[in-house]
DRENTORVO-964453 format. One record per residue (C-alpha): residue in three letters; x, y, z. Coordinates in steps of 0.25 Angstrom, whole numbers, padded with zeros to 4 digits, always signed. Layout:
BEGIN
AlaXYZ/...
END
This chain:
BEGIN
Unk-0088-0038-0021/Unk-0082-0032-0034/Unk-0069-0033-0038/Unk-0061-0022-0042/Unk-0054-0021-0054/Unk-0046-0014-0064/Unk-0056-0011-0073/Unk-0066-0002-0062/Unk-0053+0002-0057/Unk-0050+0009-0069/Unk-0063+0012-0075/Unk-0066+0019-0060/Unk-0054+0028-0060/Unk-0055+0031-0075/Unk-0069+0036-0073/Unk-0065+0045-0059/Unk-0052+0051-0067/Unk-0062+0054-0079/Unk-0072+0061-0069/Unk-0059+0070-0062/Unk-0058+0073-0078/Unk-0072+0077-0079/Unk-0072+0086-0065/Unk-0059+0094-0068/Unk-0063+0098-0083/Unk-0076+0103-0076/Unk-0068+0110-0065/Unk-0073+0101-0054/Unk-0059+0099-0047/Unk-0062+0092-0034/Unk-0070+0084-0041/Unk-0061+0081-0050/Unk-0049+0080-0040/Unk-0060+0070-0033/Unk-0060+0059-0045/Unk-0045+0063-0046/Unk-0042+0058-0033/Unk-0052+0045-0033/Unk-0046+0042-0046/Unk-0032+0043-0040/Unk-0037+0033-0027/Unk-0042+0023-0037/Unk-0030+0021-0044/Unk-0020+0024-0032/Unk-0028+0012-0023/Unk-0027+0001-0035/Unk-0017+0007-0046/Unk-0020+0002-0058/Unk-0015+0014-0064/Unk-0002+0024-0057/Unk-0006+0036-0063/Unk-0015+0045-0071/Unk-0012+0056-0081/Unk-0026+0063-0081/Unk-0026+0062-0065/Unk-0013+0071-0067/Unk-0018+0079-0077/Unk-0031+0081-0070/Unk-0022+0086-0056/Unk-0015+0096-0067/Unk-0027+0101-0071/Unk-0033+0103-0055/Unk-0020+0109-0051/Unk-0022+0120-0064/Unk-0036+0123-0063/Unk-0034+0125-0045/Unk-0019+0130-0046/Unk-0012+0142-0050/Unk+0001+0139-0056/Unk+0010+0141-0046/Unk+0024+0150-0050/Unk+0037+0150-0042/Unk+0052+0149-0044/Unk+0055+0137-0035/Unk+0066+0140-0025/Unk+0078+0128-0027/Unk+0079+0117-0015/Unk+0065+0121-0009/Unk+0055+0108-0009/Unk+0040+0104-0005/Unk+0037+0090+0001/Unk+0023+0092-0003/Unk+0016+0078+0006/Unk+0003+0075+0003/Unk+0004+0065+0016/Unk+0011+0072+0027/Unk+0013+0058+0035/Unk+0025+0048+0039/Unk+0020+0037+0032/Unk+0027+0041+0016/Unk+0039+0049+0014/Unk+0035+0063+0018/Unk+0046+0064+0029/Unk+0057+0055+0019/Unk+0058+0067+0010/Unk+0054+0077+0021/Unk+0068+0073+0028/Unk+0073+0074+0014/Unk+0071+0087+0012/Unk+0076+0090+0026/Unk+0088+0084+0024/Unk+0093+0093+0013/Unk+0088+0106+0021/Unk+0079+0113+0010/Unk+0067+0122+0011/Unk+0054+0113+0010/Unk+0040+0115+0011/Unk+0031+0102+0016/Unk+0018+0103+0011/Unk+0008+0094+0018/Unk-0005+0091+0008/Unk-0015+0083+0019/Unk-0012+0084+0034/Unk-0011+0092+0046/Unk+0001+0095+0053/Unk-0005+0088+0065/Unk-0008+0076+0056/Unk+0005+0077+0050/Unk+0014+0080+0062/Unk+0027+0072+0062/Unk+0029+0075+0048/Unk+0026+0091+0049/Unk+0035+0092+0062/Unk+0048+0087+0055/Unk+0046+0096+0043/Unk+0043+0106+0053/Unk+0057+0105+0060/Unk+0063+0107+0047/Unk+0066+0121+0045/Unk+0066+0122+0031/Unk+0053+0117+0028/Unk+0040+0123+0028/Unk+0027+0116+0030/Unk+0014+0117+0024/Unk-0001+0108+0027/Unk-0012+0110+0015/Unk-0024+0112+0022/Unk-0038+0111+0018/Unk-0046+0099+0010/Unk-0047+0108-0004/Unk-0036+0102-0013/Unk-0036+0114-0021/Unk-0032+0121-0009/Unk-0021+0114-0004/Unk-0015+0113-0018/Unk-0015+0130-0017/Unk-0008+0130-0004/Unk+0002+0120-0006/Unk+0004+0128-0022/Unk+0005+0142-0012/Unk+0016+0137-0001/Unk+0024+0129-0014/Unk+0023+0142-0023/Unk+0028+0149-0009/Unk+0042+0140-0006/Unk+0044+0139-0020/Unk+0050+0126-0020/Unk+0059+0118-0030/Unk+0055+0103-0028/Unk+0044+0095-0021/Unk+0043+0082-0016/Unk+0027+0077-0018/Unk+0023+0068-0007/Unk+0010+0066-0015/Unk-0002+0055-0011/Unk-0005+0047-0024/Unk-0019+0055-0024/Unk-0014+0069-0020/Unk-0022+0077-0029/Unk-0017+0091-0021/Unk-0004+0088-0022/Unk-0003+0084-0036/Unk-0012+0096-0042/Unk-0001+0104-0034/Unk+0011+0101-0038/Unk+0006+0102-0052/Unk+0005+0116-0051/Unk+0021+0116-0046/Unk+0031+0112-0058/Unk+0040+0122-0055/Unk+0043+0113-0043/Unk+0051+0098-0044/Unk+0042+0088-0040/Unk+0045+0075-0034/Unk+0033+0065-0032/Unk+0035+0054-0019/Unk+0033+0043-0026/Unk+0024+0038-0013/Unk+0016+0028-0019/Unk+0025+0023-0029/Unk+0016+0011-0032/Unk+0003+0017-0035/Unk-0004+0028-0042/Unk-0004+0042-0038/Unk-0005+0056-0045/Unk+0006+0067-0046/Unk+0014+0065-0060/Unk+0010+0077-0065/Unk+0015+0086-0052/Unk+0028+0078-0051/Unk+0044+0079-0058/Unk+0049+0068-0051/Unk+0043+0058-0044/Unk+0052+0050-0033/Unk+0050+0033-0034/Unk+0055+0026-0020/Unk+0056+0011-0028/Unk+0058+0007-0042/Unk+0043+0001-0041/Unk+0037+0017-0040/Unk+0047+0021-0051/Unk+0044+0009-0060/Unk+0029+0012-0059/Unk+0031+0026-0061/Unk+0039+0025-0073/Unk+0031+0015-0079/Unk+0016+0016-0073/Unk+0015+0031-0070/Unk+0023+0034-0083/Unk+0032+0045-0076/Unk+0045+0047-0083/Unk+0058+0040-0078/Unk+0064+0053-0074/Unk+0056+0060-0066/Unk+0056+0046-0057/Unk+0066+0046-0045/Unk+0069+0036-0036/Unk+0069+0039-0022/Unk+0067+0028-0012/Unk+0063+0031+0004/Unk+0067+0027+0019/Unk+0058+0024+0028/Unk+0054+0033+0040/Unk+0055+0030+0054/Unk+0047+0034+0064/Unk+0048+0035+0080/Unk+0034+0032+0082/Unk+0032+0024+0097/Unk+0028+0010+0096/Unk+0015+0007+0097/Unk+0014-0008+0102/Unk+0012-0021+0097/Unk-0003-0026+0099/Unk+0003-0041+0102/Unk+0017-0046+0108/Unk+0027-0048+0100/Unk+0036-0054+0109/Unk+0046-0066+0104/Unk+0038-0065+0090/Unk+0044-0061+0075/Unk+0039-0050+0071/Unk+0035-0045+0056/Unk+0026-0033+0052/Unk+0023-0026+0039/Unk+0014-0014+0039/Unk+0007-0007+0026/Unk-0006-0003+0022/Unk-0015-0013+0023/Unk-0019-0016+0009/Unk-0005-0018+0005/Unk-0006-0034+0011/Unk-0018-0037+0004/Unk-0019-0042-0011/Unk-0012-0054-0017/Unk-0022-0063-0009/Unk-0018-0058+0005/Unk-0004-0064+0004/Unk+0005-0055+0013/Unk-0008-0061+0022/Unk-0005-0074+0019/Unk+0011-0075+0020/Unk+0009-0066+0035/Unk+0000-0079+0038/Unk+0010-0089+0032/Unk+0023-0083+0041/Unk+0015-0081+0053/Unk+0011-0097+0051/Unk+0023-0101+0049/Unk+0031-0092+0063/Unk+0024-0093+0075/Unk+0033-0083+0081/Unk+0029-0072+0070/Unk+0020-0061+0071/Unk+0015-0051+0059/Unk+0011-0036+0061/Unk+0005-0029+0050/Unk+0003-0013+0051/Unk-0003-0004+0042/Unk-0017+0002+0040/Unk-0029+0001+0029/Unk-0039-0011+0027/Unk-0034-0022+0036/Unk-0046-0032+0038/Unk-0039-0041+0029/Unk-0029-0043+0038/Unk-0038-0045+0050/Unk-0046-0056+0044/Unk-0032-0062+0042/Unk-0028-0061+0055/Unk-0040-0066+0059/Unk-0041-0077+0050/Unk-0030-0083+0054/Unk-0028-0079+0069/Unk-0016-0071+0067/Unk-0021-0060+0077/Unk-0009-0062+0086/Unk+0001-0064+0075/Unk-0003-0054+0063/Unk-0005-0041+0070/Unk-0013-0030+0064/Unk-0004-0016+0070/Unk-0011-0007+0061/Unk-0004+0007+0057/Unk+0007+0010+0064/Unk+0015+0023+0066/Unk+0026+0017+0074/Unk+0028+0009+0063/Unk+0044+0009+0066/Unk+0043+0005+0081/Unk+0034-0008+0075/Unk+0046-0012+0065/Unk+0055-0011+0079/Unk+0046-0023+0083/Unk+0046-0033+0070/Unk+0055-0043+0064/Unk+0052-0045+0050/Unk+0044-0035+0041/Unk+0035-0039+0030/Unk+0031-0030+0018/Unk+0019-0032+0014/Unk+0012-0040+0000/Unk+0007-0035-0010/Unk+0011-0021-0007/Unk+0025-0018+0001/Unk+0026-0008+0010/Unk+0041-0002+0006/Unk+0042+0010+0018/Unk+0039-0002+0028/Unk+0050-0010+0021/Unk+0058+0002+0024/Unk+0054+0003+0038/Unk+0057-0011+0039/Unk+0073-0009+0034/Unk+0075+0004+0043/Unk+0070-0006+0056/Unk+0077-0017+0052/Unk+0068-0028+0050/Unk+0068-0040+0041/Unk+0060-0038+0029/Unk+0051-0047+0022/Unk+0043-0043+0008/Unk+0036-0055-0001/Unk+0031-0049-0014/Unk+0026-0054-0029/Unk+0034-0053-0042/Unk+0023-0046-0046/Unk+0021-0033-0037/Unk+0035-0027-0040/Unk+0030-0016-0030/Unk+0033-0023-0018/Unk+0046-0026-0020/Unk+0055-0022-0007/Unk+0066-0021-0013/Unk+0061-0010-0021/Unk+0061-0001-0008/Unk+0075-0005-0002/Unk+0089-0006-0006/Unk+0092-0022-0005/Unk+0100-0033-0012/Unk+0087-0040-0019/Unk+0094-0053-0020/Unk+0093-0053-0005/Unk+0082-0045+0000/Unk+0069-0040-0006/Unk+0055-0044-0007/Unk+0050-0061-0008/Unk+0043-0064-0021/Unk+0038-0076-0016/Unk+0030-0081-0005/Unk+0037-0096-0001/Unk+0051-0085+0001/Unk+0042-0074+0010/Unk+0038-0085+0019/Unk+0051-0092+0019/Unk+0058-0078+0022/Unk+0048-0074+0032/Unk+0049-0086+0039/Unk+0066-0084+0040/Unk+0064-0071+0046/Unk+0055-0074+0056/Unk+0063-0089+0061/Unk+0077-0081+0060/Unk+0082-0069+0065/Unk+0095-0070+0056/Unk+0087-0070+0045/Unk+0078-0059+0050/Unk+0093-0049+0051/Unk+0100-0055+0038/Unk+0086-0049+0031/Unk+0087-0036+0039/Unk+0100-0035+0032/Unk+0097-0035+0021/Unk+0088-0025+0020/Unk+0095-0017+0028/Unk+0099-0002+0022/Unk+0090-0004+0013/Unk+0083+0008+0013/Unk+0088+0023+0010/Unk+0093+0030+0020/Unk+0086+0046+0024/Unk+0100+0050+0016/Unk+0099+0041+0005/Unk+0085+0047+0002/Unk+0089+0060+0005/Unk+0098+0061-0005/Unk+0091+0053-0016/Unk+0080+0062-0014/Unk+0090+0074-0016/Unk+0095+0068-0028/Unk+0081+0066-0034/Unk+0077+0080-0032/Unk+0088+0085-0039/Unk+0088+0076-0053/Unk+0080+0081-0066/Unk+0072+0074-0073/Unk+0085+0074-0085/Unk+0094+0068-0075/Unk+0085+0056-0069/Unk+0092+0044-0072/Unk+0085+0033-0064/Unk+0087+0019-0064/Unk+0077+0012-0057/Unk+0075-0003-0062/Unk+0062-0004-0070/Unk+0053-0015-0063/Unk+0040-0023-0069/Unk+0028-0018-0062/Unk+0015-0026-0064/Unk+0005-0017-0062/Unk-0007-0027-0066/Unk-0001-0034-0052/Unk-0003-0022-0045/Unk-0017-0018-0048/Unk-0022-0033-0046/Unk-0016-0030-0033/Unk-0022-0020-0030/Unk-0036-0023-0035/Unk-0035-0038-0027/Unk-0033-0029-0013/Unk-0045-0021-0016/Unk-0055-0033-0019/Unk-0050-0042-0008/Unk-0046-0033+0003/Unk-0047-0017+0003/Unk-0062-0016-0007/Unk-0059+0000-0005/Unk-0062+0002-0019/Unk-0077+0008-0019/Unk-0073+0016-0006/Unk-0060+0022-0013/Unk-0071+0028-0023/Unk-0080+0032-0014/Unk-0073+0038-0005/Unk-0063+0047-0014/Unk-0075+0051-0023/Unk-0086+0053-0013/Unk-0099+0059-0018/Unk-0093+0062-0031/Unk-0092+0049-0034/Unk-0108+0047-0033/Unk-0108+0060-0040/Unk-0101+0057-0053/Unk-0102+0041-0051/Unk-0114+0036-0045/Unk-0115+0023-0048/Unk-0102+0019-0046/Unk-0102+0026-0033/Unk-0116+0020-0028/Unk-0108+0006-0033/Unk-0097+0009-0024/Unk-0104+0012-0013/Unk-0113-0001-0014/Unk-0099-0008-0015/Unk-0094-0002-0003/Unk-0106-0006+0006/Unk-0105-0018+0001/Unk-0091-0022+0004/Unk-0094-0017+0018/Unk-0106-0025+0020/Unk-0098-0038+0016/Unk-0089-0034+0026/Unk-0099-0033+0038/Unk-0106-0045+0033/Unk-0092-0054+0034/Unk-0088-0047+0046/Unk-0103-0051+0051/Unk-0101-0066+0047/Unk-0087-0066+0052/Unk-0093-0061+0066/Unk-0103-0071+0068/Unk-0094-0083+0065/Unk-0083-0077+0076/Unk-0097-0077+0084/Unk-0102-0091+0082/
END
């Protein structure tokens, strides 16, 4: 199979950012909001680069050839959480209570969903009684960017809080057409590329790593960066069961999207084998979603199937932390809101990391003494520190102490959040440490998980582009499709072999 690299990397997305260019100066917007949004996926998945300035210009030029400019006198203290996502799983209700919390007029504008769909969220901004809800319906983007522009241009609001996806094309040709509102970006995906410079004041960092990039990678100026770290979310969701017993065992769990433990050679793999070698008495759940055959063959390789247990996606996600010992973030990508989940239940916390992938630091998301607690940079002290917590339950509470209030309370973002929306830009003094980012680290990363694991690449093109992409591109597109079938065919012919030596 080929490898991925940098170089079709770059010389793919160049070409599909130079077709977007080509298609709006001959007024084919879809077609250009197409390339846009294919070009956005490409660097979004593998980031080689964090942001574009002809992608912004490009949304700018959309959002005045489809929207009229839109004149109001915005009224003080009204705000719009405009949310591209409408779900529990980002920060949507964090700055939803927020806003509750200091008993102002809001308008919630829903970009994709249903109220159906999107219940548990809609019924508490529901009970709110100065808030007003509104769903953009249809699949025309230019359409949803006029009704969201007609019920904004209607409440007259001040500020807004832009709880934009990295590829929210609506939502970023929208808020361009709105500078008379103050315009604060959630900073969601801190770590990777997204668009929305050009529609944003003031964009909110949760962790010095987002900041640092933001500064220095996405060139957006110190003063319009404010930090503004999040609590964690707890649900009431019933527990769903265990599908083993876990009776007299020591339990740790992590959970993330699957891709996030590939990479580096499979280690998180390899150290989860290492501990469960080493404690009989220890068994590892691992919850999440994506491309998890991988991990099967590594359960089944080594016959962990009543040890390493596979729980999938779980929306009691609280009631499973109820039921573990130790939590483990994952390698080579954390997951910092599970980290958080993991403090607000009282568990111990295990992190190992590299030197060189300053993104996955812990201590980056919570408030701890780093002499003492933090992520381990080295494997010999992960193994030796897991192997503490599961023998001794002493050690297991001494660690839950020390990360113990670690993480903002709902006032403490409350008030932050207050604070930030009321600076100017004159007035931002900030000082968050500068940290060393090494980006070539990253990218190598990135490219290592799609060659050996994911191989989405080809279908990330196909898919996004579809028939334009045999219309504007047809060798490449022919190519990709030939790739794709045979990565598939390579599959069913080792999952054949595989078969038929279980059979003899």
């Amino acid at each position: 199979m080929i490898k991925l690299t940098k170089l079709t990397l770059l010389n793919d997305y160049n070409k599909f950012v130079s077709k977007a260019q080509y298609l709006a100066k001959k007024n084919d917007l879809k077609g250009a909001l197409t390339f846009i949004d294919a070009s956005i996926r490409i660097a979004y998945n593998f980031n080689f680069i964090y942001t574009d300035d002809r992608l912004e210009s490009l949304l700018k030029f959309v959002a005045e050839q489809k929207l009229d400019k839109c004149n109001f006198i915005p009224v003080s203290n009204r705000y719009v959480f405009y949310d591209y996502f409408g779900n529990t799983k980002v920060l949507t209700q964090q700055y939803i209570r927020a806003l509750m919390s200091w008993n102002v007029e809001f308008l919630y504008i829903l970009e994709n969903g249903s109220e159906s769909d999107n219940s548990e969220i809609i019924d508490e901004i529901r009970a709110c009684s100065k808030a007003k809800i509104v769903i953009l319906t249809g699949a025309d983007p230019f359409d949803k960017m006029r009704q969201a522009q007609a019920v904004i241009a209607d409440f007259k609001p001040s500020k807004a809080f832009l709880h934009l996806a990295p590829w929210d094309l609506v939502g970023v040709c929208l808020w361009n057409t709105l500078p008379q509102v103050v315009r604060f970006l959630i900073n969601l995906t801190d770590h990777a590329f997204w668009v929305g410079t050009s529609c944003t004041d003031f964009v909110l960092e949760f962790r010095t790593y987002g900041f640092n990039l933001s500064k220095d990678a996405r060139k957006i100026p110190e003063k319009k960066l404010l930090l503004q770290p999040y609590y964690p979310i707890q649900n009431d969701v019933a527990f769903n069961g265990f599908p083993v017993d876990l009776k007299d065992k020591i339990v740790g769990f992590s959970g993330s999207s699957f891709y996030k433990i590939y990479g580096r050679q499979g280690k998180f793999l390899n150290l989860i084998k290492s501990i469960l070698l080493e404690n009989e008495n220890f068994v590892f759940l691992l919850a999440g979603w994506g491309i998890d055959s991988p991990i099967k063959k590594f359960i089944n390789d080594n016959g962990f199937q009543e040890r390493f247990i596979l729980l999938g996606e779980r929306k009691d996600i609280d009631q499973v932390f109820k039921r573990i010992d130790i939590f483990i973030n994952t390698y080579p990508f954390i997951g910092g809101l599970m980290t958080q989940l993991a403090v607000k239940n009282n568990k111990a916390i295990a992190s190992y990391t590299s030197k060189d992938l300053t993104f996955n630091f812990i201590e980056d998301f919570l408030t701890i003494d780093r002499k003492k607690a933090g992520s381990i940079k080295d494997e010999t002290s992960f193994l030796l520190e897991m192997n503490n917590l599961i023998r001794d339950i002493n050690y297991r509470n001494k660690n839950i102490q020390l990360y113990s209030g670690s993480i903002p309370s709902v006032q403490d973002f409350n008030d932050t959040l207050w604070m930030n929306c009321n600076i100017s830009y004159d007035n931002n003094v900030n000082n968050v440490p500068s940290i060393e980012i090494n980006y070539e680290a990253i990218l190598g990363l990135y490219l290592e998980v799609e060659n050996d694991f994911l191989k989405i690449y080809q279908k990330l093109k196909l898919v996004n582009l579809k028939f334009l992409y045999f219309r504007y591109f047809p060798i490449s597109a022919i190519r990709s499709i030939f790739l794709v079938l045979l990565l598939d065919f390579k599959t069913v012919k080792r999952n054949f072999k595989d078969l038929i030596k279980k059979l003899i």
